[in-house]
C-alpha positions in Angstrom: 108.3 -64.1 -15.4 105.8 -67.2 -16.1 107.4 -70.3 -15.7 107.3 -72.8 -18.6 104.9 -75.3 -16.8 102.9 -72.2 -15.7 102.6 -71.3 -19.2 101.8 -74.9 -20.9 98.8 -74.9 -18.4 97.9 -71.2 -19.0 97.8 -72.6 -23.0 96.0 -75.3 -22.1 93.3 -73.4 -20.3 92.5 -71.0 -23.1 92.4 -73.7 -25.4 89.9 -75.6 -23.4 88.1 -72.4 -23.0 88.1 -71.6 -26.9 86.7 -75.3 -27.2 84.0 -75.0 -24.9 80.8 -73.5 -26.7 82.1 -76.1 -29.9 81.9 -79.4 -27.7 78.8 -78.1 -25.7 76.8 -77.4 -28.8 73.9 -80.6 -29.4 74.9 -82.4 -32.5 70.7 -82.5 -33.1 68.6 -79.8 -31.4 65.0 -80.5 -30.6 62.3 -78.4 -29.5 58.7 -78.9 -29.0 55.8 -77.0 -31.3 52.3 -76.8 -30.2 50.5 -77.2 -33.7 47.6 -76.0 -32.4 48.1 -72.8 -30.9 51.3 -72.7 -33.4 53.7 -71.5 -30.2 56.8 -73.3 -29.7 56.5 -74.8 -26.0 59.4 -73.2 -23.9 61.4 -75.1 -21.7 62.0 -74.7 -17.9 65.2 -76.5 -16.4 64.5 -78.2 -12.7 67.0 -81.1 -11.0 68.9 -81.3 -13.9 66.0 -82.0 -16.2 64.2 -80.1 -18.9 60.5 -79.8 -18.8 57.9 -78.5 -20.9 54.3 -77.9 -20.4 51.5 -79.6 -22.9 48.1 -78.6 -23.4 45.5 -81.6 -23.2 44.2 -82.1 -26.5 46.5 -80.2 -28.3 48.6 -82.1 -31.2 52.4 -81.2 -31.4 55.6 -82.0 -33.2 58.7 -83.0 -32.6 61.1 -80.5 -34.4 64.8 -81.9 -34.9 67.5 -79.9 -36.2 70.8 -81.0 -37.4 73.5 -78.8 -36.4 76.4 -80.4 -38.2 77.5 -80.5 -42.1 77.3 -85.0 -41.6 74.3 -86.9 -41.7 73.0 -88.1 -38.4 70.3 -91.4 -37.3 67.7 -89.4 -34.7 66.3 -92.7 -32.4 63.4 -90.9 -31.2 61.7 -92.1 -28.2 57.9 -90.7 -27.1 57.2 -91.9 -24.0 59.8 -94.4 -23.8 58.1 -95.8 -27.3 60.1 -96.0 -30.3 58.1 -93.4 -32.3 58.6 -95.6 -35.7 58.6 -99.0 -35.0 56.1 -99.0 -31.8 58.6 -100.5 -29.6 59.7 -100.1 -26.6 63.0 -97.7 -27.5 66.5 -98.1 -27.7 69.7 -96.8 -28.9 70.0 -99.6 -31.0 66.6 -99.3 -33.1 66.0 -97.8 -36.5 65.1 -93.9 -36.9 65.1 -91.1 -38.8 68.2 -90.0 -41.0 69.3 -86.0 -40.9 70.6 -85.0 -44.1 73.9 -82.0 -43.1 71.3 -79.2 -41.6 68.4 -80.3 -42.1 65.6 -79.3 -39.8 62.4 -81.4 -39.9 59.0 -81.9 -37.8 58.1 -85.1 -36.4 54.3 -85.1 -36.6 53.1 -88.6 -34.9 53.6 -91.8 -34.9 54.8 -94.0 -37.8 52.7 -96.0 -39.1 53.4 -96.9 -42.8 56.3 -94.9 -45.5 53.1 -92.5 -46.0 51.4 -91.2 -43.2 51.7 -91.0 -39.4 49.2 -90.9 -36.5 49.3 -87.9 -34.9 51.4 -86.8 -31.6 48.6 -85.6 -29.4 48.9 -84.9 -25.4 46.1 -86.7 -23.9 44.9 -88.2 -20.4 47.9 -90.1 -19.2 45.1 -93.8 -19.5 44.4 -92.6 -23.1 48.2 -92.7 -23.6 49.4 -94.7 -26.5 52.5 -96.4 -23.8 49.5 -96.9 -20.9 47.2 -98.6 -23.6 49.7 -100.8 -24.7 51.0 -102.1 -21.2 53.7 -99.4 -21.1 53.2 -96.7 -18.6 56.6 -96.5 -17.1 58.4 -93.7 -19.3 54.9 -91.7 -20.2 55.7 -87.7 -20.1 59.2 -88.6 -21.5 60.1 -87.1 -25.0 63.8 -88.2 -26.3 66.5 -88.8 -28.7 69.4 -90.7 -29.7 71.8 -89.7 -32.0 74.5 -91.4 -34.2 76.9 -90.6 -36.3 77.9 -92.0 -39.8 81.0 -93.8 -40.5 83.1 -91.9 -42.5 81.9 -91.6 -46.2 80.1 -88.6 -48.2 77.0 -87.9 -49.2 76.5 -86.2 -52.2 73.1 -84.3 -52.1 70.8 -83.9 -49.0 67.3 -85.9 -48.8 64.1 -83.6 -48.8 62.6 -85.3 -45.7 64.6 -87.6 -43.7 64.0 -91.1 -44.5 64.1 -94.0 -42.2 67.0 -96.3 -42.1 66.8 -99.8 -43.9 66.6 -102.9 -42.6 65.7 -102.6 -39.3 63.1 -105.0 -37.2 59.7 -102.8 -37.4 58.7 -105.8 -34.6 55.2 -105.6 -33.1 54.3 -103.6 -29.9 52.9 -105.3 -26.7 49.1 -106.2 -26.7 46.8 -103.2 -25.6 45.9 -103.6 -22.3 42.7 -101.4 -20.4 43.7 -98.1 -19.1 42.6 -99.3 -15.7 44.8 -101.9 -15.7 47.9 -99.2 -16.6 46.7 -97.2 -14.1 47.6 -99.3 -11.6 51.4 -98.8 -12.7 51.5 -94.6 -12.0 52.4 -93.5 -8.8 54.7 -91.1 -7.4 57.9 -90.9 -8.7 60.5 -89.2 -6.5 57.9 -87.6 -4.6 57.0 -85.7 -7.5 53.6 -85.2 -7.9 51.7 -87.9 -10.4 52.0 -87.8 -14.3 48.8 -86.1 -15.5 49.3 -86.7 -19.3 50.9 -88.5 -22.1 51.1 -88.5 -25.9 47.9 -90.3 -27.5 47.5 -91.9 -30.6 45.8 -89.3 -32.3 44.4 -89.0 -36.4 46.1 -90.4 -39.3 48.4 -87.3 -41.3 49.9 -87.5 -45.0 53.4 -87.9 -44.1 55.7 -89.4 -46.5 59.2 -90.7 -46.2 62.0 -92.9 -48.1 64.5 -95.5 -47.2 68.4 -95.2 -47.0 71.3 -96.9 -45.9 73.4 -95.4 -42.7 76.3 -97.3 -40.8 76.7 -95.6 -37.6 80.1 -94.8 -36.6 79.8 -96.6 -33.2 77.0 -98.8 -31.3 77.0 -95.9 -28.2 75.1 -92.9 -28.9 77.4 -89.5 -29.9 73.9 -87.8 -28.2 71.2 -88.5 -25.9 68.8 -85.9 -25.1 65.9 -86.2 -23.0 62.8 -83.7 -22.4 60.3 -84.3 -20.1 56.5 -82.9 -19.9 53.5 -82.8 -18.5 50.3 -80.4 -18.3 50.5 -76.8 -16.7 48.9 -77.0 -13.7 51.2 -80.0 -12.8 54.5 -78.8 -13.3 53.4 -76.0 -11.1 52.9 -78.0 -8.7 56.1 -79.4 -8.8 57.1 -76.0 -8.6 59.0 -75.9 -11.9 56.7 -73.5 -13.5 54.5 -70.5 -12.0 50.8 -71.6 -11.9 48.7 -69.9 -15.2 47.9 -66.6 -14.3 44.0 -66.7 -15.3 42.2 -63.5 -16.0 40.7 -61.6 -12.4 37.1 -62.9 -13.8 38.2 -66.2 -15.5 37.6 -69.5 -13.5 37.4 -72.1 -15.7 36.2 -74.8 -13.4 32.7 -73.0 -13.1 30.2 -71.0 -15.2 31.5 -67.8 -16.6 29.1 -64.7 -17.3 31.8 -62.9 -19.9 33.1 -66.1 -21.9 34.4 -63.9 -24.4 33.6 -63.5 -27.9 31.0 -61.7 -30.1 27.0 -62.5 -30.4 26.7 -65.8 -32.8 24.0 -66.4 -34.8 21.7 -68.9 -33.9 21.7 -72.4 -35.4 19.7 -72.6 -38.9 19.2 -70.4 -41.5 19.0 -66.9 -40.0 17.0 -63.5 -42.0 
């Protein structure tokens, strides 16, 4: 026979249990696309932290995905830089607005209600952060998210919008890469931050305005990734170095390149 307090707490338990994989589940998911290469960049867990490995030169987007039937604010911070007003982020700032479900693709930087300049991983000195004084947070991709107070919404937006009123401000003056590269340096004995997220080319990327009133000042959600380029996150030993083809050395002349014979520059018979 189970005793009644034995019983309560067995009750308990399974209802905790059946309320796990609810209260664990990311009110806004966000992953990582290469738009290059078109391969969504997979993520390796090390100390607690998520990392994911970027390919110098290669644009990427942001993808957020609202998992919940309300809308949400996104705060998205690149590189500890608010990615639409330029500054430096927090919780508090203006972002982007999830319609219930919506999944969207933050391309770049904001720089007007029309287009963006795109998100492009880059030399950590040709960093947008380093070249505007800010080098602390580079390799750092994050969000926070807030919910709405309680009212409903009748339809869903087709692209999420940017909430009104907010302070666009201006970001710190540009200062030379050599200068921010005095700032890098070793952070928990972790090998140095190779690269960061450049300011790359301007991209058509229209958005609207709306109101939102979050439910509370503190965050329901803050997610952080971090990243950096192959060959230093196996280093750090959270990824296994890039197996490279048994002729393939990329640091020195190759006699099989790959490829077919081109023709030769000018008009060709």
């Amino acid at each position: 026979m189970i005793h009644k307090p034995a019983l309560a707490a067995l009750a308990l338990l399974a209802a905790l249990l059946l309320a796990a994989p609810a209260a664990a589940r990311s009110l806004v998911r966000i992953d990582v696309v290469d738009r290059d290469s078109g391969q969504w960049l997979p993520e390796y867990p090390h100390r607690r932290e998520s990392w994911i490995a970027g390919t110098p030169g290669h644009r990427y987007g942001v993808r957020l995905t609202n998992n919940t039937g309300e809308r949400l604010l996104v705060v998205l911070s690149v590189d500890g830089v608010n990615a639409v007003t330029g500054q430096t982020a927090h919780p508090s700032q203006t972002g982007y607005v999830l319609a219930p479900w919506q999944s969207t693709e933050i391309t770049g930087w904001r720089k007007s209600y029309q287009d963006v300049a795109g998100f492009v991983f880059t030399a950590l000195p040709d960093s947008y952060a380093a070249r505007t004084g800010r080098p602390d947070h580079v390799g750092t991709i994050g969000v926070a998210v807030f919910r709405e107070r309680t009212y409903r919404y009748p339809h869903p937006l087709p692209s999420p919008p940017i909430a009104r009123g907010a302070d666009a401000g201006k970001s710190r003056s540009a200062a030379p890469a050599a200068e921010a590269a005095d700032a890098y340096g070793d952070h928990d004995g972790l090998a140095r931050q190779q690269i960061g997220t450049g300011h790359g080319q301007r991209e058509w990327s229209p958005v609207g305005q709306t109101s939102f009133v979050r439910a509370s000042s503190r965050p329901a959600q803050i997610t952080q990734l971090r990243y950096d380029a192959p060959g230093a996150l196996a280093a750090r030993g959270i990824m296994p170095w890039p197996a490279p083809g048994p002729w393939q050395h990329r640091d020195r002349p190759q006699a099989f390149p790959g490829g077919f014979v081109a023709d030769p520059p000018g008009r060709w018979h």
